[in-house]
N, CA, C and O of each residue as an XYZ file, in Angstrom:
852
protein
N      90.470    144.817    205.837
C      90.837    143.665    206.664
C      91.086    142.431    205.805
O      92.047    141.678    205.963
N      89.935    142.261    204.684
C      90.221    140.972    203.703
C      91.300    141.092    203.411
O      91.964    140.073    203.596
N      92.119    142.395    202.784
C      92.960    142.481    201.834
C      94.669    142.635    202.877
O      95.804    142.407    202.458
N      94.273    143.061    204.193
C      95.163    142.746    204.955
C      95.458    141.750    205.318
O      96.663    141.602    205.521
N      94.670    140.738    205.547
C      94.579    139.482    205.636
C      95.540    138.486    204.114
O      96.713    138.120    204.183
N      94.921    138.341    203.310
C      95.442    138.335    202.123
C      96.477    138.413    201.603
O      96.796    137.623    200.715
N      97.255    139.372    202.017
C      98.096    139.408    201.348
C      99.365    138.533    201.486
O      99.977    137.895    200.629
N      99.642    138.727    203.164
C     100.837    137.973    202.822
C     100.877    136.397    202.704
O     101.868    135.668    202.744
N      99.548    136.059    202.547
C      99.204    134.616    202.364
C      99.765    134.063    200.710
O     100.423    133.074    200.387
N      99.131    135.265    199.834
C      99.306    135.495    198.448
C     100.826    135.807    198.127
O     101.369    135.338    197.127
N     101.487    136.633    199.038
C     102.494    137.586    198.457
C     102.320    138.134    197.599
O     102.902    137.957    196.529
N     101.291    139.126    197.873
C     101.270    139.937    196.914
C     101.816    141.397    196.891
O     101.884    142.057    197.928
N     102.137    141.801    195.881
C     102.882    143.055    196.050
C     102.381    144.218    196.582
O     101.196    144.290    196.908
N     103.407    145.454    196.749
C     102.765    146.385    197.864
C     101.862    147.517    196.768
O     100.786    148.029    197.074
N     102.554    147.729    195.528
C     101.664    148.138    194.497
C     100.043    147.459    194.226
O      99.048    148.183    194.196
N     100.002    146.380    194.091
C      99.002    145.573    193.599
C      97.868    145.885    194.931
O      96.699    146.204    194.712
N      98.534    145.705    196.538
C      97.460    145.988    197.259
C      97.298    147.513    197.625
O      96.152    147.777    197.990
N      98.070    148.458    197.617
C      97.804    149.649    197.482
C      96.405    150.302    196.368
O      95.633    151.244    196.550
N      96.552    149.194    195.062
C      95.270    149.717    194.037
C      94.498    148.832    194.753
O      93.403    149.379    194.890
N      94.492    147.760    195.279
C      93.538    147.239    195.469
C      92.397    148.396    196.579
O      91.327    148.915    196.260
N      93.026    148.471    197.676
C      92.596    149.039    198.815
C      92.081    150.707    198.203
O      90.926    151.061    198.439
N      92.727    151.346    197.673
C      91.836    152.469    196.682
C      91.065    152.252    195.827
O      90.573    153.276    195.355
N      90.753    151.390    195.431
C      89.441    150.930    194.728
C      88.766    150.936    195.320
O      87.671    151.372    194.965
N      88.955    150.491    196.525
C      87.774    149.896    198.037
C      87.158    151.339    198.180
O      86.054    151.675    197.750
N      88.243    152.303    198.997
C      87.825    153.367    199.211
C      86.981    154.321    198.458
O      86.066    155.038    198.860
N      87.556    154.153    197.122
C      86.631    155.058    196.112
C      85.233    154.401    196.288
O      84.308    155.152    196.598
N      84.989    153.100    196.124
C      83.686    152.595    196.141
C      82.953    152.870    197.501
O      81.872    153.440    197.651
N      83.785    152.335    198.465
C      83.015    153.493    200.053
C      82.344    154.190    199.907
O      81.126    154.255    200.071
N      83.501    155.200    199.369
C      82.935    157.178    199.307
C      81.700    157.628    198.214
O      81.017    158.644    198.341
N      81.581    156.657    197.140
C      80.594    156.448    196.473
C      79.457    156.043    197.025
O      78.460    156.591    196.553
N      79.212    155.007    198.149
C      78.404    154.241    198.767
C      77.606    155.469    199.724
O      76.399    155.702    199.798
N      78.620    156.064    200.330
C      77.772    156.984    201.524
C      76.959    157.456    200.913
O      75.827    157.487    201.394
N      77.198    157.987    199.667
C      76.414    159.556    199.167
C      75.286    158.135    198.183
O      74.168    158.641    198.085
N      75.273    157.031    197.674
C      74.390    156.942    196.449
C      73.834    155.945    197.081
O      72.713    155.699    196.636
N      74.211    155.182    198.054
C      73.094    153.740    198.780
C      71.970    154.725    199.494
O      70.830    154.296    199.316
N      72.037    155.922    200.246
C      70.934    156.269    200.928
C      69.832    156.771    200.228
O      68.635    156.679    200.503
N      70.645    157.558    198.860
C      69.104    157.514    197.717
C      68.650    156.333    196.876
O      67.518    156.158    196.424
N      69.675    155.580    196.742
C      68.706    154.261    196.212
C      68.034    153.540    197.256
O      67.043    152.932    196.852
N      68.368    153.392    198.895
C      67.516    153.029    199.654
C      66.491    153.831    199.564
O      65.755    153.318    198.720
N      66.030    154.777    199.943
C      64.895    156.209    199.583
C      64.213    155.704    198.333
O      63.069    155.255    198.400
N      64.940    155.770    197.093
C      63.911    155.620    195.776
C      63.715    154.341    195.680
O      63.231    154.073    194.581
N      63.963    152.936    196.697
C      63.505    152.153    196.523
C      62.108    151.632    197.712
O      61.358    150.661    197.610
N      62.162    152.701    198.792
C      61.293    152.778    199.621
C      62.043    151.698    200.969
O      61.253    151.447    201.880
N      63.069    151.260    201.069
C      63.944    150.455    201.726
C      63.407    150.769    203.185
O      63.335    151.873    203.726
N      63.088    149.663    203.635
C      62.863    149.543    205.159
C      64.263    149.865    206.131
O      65.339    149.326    205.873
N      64.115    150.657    207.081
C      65.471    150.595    208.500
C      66.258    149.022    207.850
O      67.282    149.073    207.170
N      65.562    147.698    208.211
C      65.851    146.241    208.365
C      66.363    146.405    206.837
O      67.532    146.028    206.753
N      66.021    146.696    206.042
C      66.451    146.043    204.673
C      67.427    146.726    204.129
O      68.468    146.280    203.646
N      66.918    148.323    204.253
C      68.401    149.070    203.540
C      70.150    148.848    205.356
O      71.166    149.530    205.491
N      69.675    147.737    206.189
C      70.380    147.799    206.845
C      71.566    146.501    206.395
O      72.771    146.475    206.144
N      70.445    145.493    206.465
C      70.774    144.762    205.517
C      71.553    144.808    203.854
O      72.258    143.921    203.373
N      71.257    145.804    203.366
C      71.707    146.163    201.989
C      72.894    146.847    202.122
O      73.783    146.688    201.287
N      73.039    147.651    203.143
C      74.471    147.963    203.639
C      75.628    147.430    203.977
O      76.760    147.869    203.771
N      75.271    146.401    204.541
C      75.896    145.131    204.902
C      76.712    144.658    204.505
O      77.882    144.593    204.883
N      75.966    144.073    203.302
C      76.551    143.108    202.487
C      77.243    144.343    201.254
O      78.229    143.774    200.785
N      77.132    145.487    200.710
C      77.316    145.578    199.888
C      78.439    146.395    199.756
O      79.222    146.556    198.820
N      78.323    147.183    201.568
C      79.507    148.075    201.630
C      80.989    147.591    201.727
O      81.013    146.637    202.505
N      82.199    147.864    201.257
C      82.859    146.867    201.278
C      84.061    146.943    203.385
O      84.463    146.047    204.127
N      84.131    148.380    203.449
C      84.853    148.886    205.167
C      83.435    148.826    206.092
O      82.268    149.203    205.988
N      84.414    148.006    207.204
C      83.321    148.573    208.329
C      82.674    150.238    208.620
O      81.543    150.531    209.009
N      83.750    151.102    208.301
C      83.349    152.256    208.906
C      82.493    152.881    208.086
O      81.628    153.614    208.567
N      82.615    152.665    206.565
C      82.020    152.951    205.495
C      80.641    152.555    205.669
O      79.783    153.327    205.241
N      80.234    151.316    206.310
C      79.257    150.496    206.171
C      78.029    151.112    207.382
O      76.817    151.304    207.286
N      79.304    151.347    208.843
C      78.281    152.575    209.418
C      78.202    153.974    209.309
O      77.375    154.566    210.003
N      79.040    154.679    208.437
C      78.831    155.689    207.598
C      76.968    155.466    206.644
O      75.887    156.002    206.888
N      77.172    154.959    206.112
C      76.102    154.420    205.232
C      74.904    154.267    205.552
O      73.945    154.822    205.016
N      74.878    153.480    206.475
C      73.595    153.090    207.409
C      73.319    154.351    208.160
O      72.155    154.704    207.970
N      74.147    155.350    209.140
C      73.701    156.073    209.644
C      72.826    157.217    209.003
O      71.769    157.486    209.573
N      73.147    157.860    207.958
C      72.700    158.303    207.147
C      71.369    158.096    206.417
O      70.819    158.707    205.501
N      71.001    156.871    207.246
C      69.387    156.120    206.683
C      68.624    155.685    207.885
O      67.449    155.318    207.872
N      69.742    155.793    209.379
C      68.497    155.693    210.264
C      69.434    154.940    211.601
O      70.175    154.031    211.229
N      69.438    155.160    212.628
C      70.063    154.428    213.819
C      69.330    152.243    213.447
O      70.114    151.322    213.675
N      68.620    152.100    213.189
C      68.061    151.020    213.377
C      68.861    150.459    212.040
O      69.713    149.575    212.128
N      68.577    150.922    211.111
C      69.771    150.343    209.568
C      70.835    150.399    209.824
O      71.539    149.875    208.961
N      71.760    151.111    211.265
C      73.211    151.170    211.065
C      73.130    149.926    212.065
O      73.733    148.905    211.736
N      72.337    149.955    213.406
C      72.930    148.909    213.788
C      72.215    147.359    213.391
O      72.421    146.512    214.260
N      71.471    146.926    212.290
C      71.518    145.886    211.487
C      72.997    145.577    210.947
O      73.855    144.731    211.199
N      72.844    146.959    209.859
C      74.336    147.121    208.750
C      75.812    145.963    209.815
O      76.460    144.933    209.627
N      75.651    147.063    210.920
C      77.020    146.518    211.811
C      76.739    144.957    211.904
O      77.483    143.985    211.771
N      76.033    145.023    212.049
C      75.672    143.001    212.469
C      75.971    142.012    211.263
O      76.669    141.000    211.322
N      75.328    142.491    210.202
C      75.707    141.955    208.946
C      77.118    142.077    208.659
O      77.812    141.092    208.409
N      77.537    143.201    208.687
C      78.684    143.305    207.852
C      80.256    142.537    208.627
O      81.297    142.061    208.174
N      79.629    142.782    210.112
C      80.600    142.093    211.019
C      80.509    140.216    210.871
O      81.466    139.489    211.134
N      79.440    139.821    210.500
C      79.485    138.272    209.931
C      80.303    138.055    209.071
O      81.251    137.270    209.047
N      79.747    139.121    207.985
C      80.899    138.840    206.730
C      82.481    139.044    206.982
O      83.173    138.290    206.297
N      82.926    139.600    207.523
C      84.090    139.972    208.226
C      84.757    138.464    208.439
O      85.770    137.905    208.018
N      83.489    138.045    209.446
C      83.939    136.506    210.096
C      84.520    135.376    208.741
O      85.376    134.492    208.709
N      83.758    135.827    207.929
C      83.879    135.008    206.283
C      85.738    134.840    205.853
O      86.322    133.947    205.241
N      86.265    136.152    206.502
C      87.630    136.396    206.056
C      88.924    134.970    206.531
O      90.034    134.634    206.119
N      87.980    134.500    207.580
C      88.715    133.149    208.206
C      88.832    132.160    207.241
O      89.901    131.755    206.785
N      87.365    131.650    206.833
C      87.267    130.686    205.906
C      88.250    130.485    204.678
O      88.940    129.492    204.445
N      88.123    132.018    203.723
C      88.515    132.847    202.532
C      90.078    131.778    202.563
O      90.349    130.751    201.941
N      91.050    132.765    203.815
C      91.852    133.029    203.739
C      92.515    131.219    203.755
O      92.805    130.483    202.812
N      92.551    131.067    204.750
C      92.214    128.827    204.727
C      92.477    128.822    203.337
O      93.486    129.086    202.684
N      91.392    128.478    203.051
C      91.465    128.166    201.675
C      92.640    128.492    200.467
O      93.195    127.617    199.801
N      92.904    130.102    200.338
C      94.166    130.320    199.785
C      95.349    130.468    200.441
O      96.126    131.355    200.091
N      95.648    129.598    201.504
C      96.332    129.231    201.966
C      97.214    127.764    201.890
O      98.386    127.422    202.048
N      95.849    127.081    201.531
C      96.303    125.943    201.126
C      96.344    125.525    199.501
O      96.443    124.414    198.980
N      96.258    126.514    199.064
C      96.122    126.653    197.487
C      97.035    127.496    197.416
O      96.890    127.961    196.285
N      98.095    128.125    198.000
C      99.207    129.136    197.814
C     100.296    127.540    198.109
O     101.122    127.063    197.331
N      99.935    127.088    199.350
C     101.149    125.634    199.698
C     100.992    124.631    198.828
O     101.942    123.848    198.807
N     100.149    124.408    198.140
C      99.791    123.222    197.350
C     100.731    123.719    196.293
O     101.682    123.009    195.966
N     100.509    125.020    195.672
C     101.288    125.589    194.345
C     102.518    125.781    194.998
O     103.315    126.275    194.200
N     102.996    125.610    196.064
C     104.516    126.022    196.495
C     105.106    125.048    196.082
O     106.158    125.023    195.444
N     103.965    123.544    196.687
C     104.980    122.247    196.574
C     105.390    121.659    195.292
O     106.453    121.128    194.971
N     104.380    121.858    194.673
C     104.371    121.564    193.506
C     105.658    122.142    192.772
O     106.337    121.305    192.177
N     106.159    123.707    192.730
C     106.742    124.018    192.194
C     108.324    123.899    192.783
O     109.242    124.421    192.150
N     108.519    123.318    193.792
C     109.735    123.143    195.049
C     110.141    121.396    194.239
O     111.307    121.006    194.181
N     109.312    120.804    193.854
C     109.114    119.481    193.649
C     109.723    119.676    192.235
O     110.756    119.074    191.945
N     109.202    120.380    191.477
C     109.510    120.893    189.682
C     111.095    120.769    189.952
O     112.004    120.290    189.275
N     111.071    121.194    190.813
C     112.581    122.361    190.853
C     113.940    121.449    191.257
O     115.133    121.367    190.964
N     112.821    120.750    192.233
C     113.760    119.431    192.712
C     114.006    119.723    193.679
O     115.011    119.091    194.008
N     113.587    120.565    194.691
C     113.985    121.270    196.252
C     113.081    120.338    197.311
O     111.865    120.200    197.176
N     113.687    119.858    198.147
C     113.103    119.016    199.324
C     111.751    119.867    199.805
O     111.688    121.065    200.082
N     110.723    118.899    199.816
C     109.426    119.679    200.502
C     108.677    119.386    201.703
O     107.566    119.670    202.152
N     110.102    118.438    202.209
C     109.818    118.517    203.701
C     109.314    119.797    204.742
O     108.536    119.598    205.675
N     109.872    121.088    204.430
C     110.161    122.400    204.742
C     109.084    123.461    203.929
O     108.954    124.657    204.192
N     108.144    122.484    202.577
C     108.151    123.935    201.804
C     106.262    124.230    202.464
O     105.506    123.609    203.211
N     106.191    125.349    201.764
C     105.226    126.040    202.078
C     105.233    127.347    202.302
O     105.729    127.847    203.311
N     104.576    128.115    201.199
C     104.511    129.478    202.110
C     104.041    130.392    202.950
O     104.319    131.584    203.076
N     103.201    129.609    203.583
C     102.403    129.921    204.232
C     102.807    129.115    206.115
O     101.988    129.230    207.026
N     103.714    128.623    206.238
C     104.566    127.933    207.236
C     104.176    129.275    208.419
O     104.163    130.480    208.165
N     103.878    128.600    209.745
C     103.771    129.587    211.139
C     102.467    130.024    210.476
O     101.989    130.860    211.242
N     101.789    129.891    209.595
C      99.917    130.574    209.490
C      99.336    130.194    210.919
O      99.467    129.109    211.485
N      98.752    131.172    211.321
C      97.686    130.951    212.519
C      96.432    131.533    212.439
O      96.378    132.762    212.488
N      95.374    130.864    212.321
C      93.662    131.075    212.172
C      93.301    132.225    213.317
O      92.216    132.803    213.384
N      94.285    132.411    214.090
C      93.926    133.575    215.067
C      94.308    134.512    214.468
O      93.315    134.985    213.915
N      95.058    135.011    214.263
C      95.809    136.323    212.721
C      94.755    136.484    212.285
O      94.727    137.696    212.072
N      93.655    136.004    211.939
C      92.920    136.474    210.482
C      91.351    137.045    211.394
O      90.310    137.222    210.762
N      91.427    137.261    212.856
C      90.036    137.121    213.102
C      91.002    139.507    213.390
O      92.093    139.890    213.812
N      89.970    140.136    212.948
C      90.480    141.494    212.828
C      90.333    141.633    214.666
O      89.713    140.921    215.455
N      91.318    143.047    214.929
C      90.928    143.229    216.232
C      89.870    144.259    216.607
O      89.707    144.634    217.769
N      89.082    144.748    215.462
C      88.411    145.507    215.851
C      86.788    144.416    215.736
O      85.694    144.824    216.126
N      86.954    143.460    215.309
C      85.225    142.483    215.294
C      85.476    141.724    216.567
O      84.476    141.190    217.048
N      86.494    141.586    217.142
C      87.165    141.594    219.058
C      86.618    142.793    219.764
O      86.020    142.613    220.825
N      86.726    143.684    219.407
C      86.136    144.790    220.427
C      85.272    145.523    219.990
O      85.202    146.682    220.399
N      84.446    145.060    219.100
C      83.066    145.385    219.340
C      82.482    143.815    219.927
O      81.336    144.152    220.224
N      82.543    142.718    220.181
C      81.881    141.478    220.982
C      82.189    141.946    222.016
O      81.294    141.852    222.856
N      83.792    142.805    222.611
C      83.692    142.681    224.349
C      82.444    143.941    224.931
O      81.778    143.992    225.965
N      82.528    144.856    223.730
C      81.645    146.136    224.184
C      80.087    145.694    224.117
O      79.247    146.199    224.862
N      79.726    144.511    222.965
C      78.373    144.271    223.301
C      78.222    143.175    224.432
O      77.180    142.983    225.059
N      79.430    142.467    224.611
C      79.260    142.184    226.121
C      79.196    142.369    227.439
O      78.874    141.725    228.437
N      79.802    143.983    227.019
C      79.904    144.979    228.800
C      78.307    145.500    228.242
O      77.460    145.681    229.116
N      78.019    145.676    227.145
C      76.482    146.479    227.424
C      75.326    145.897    227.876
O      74.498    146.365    228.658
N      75.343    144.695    227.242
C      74.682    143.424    228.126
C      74.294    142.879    229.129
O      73.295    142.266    229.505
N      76.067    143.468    229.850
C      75.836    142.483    231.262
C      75.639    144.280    232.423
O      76.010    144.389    233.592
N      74.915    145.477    231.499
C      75.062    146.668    232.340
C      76.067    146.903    232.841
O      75.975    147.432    233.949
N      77.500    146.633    232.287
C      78.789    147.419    233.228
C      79.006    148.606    232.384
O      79.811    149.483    232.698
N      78.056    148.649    230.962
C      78.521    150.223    230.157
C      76.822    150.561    230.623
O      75.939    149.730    230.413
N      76.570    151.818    231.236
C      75.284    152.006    231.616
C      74.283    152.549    230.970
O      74.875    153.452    230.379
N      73.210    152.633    230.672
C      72.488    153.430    229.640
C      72.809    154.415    229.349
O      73.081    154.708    228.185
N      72.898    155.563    230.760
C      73.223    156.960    230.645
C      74.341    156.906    229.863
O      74.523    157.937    229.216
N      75.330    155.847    229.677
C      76.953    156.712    229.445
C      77.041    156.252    227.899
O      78.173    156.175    227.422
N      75.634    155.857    226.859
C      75.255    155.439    225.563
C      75.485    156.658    225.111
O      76.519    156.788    224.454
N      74.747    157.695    225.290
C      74.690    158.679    224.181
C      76.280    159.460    224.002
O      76.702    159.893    222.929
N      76.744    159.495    224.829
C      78.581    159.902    225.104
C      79.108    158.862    223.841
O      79.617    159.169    222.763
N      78.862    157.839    224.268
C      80.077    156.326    223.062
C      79.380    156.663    221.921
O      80.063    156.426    220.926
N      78.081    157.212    221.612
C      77.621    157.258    219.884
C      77.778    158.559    219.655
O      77.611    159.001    218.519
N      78.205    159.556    220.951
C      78.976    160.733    220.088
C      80.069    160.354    219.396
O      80.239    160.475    218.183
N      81.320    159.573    220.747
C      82.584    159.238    220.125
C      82.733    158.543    218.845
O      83.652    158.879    218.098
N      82.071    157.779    218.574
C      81.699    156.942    217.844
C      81.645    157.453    216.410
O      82.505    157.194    215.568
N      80.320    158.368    216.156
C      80.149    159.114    215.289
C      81.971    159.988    214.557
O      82.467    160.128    213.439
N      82.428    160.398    216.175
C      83.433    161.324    215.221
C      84.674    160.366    215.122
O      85.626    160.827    214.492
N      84.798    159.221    215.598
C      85.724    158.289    215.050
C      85.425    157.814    213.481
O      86.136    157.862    212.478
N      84.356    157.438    213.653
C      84.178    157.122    212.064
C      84.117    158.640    210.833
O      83.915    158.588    209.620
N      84.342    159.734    211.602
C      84.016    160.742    210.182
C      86.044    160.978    210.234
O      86.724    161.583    209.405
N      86.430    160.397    211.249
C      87.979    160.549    211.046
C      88.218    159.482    210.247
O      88.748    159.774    209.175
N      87.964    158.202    210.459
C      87.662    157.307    209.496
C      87.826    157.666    208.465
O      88.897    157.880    207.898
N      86.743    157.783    208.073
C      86.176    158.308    206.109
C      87.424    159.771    206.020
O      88.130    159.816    205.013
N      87.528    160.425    206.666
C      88.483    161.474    206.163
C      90.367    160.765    205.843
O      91.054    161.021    204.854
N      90.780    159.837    207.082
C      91.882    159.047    206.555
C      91.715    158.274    204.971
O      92.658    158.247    204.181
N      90.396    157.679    204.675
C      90.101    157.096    203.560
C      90.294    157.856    202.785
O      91.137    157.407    202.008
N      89.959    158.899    202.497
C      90.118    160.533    201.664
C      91.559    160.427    201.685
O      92.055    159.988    200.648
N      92.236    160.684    202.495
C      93.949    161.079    202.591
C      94.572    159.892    201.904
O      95.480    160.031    201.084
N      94.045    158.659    202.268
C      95.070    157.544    201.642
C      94.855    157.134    200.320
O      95.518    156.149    199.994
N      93.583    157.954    198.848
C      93.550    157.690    198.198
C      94.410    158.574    197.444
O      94.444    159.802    197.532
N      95.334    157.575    196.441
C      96.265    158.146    195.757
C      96.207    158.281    194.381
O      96.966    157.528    193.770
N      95.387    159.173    193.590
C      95.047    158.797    192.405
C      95.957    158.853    191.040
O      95.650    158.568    189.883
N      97.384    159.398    191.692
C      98.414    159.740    190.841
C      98.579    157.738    190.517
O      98.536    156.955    189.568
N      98.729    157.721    191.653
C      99.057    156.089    191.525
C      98.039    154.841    190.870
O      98.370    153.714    190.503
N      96.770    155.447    190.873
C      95.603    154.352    190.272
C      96.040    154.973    188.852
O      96.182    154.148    187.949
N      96.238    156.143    188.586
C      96.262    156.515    186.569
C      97.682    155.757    186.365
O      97.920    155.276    185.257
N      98.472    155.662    187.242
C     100.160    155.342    186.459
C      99.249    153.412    186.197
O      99.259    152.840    185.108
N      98.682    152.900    187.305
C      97.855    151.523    187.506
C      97.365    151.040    186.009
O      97.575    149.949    185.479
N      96.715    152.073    185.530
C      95.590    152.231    184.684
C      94.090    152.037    185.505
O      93.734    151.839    186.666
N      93.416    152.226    184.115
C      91.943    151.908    184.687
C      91.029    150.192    184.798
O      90.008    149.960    185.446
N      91.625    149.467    184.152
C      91.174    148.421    183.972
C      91.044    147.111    185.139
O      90.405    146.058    185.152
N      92.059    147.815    186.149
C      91.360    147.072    187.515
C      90.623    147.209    188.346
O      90.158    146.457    189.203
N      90.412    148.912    187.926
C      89.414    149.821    188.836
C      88.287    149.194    188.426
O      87.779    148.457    189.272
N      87.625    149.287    187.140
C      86.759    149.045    186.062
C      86.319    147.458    186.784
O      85.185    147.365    187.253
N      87.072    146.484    186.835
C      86.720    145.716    187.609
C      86.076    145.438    188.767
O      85.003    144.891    189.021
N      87.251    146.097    189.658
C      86.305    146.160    190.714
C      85.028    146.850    191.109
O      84.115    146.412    191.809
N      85.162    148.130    190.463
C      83.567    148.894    190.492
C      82.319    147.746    189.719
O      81.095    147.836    189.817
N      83.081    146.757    189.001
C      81.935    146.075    188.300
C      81.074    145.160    189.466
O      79.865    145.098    189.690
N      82.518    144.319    190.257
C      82.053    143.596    191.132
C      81.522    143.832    191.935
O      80.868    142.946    192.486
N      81.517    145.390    192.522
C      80.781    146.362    193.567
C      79.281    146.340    193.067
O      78.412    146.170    193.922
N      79.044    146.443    192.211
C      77.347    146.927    191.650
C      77.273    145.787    191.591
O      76.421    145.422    192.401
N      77.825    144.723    190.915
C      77.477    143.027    191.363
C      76.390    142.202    192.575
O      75.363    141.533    192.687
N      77.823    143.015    193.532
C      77.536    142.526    195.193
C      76.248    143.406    195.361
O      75.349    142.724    195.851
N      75.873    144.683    195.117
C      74.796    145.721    195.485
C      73.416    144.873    194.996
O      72.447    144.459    195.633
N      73.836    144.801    193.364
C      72.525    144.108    192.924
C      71.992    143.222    193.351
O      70.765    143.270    193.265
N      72.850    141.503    194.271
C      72.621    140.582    194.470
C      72.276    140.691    195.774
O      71.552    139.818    196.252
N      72.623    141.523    196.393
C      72.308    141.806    197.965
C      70.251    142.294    198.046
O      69.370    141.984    198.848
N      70.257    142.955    197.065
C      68.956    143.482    196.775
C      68.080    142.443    196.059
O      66.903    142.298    196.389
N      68.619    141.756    195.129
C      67.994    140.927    194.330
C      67.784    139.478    195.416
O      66.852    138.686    195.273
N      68.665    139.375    196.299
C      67.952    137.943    197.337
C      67.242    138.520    198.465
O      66.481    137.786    199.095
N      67.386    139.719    198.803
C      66.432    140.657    199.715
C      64.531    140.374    199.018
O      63.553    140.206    199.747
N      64.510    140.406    197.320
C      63.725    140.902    196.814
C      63.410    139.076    196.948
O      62.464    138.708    197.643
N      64.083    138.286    196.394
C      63.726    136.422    196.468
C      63.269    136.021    198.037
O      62.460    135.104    198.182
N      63.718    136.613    199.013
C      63.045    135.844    200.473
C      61.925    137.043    200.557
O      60.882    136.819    201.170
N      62.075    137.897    200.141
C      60.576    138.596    200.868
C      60.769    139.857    202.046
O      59.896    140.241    202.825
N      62.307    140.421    201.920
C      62.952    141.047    203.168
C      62.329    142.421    202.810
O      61.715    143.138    203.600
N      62.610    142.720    201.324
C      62.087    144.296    200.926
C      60.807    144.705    200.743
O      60.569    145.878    200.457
């Protein structure tokens, strides 16, 4: 969603976000199988390894992939967390938005081109950037709320649920293209896996500073 978001704010190319977004995935598919034994060998509470999911997984579906695998009570923390951060993508995007128009004008101005008009980011709308799926999970925790989704008809939506997200993670599988990350090279991968154990460590390491773990 960040990187959908993103892009055409950036213009960035369809190569550049193609590696980007397989990086993501590889780190996902890494996440399912190695966060539930480092939650385990770290003795991680439901609340904390839910929390640790959260923040560290980088896809929603990945993130309740992850959590489920450690406990119904860690996935639906994980979802809560990770759907905040989601919300973060508004702010993000703002920002290089007006740091994509600032560098437009500037360079429209170099050039000598009227900047009455410039900007590339012209027609941006703060509604675009909110995803439609952190929309429909608020209307569904609002029908569960107000009892129009009924208890009984819970265990049915966390079947569906369940096999939406293992279709999920299996599209993630299909769309990684690794012919295309080796032609890439390795050195952006290398990156981003750095910033991944980054985000993991720091997620754990302020868990470990307030007192959560």
């Amino acid at each position: 969603s960040a990187i959908a978001a993103v892009t055409p704010v950036i213009g960035a190319v369809s190569a550049d976000v193609a590696y980007a977004m397989s990086t993501i995935f590889l780190c996902n598919i890494a996440a399912v199988f190695v966060f539930p034994l480092v939650g385990h060998a770290l003795g991680l509470s439901q609340h904390a390894f839910g929390v640790f999911a959260g923040t560290a997984v980088n896809d929603t579906s990945s993130v309740v992939a992850t959590a489920t695998v450690y406990g119904r009570q860690a996935t639906d923390t994980a979802v809560v967390v990770k759907l905040v951060r989601t919300l973060m993508i508004i702010p993000i995007v703002v920002g290089l938005a007006g740091l994509e128009a600032r560098r437009t004008s500037r360079e429209q101005v170099a050039s000598g081109v009227d900047t009455g008009r410039a900007g590339g980011v012209r027609g941006f709308r703060v509604f675009r950037l909110v995803p439609w799926f952190l929309i429909g999970f608020l209307v569904v925790v609002l029908l569960r709320t107000l009892g129009v989704l009924p208890a009984a008809a819970a265990p049915g939506f966390s079947t569906a649920a369940t096999f939406l997200i293992t279709v999920a993670l299996a599209a993630i599988g299909v769309s990684t293209d690794f012919g295309a990350l080796r032609r890439a090279g390795f050195r952006p991968m290398l990156l981003g896996i750095a910033l991944w154990v980054l985000v993991a460590g720091t997620s754990l390491g302020a868990q470990a500073v307030f007192g959560l773990l």
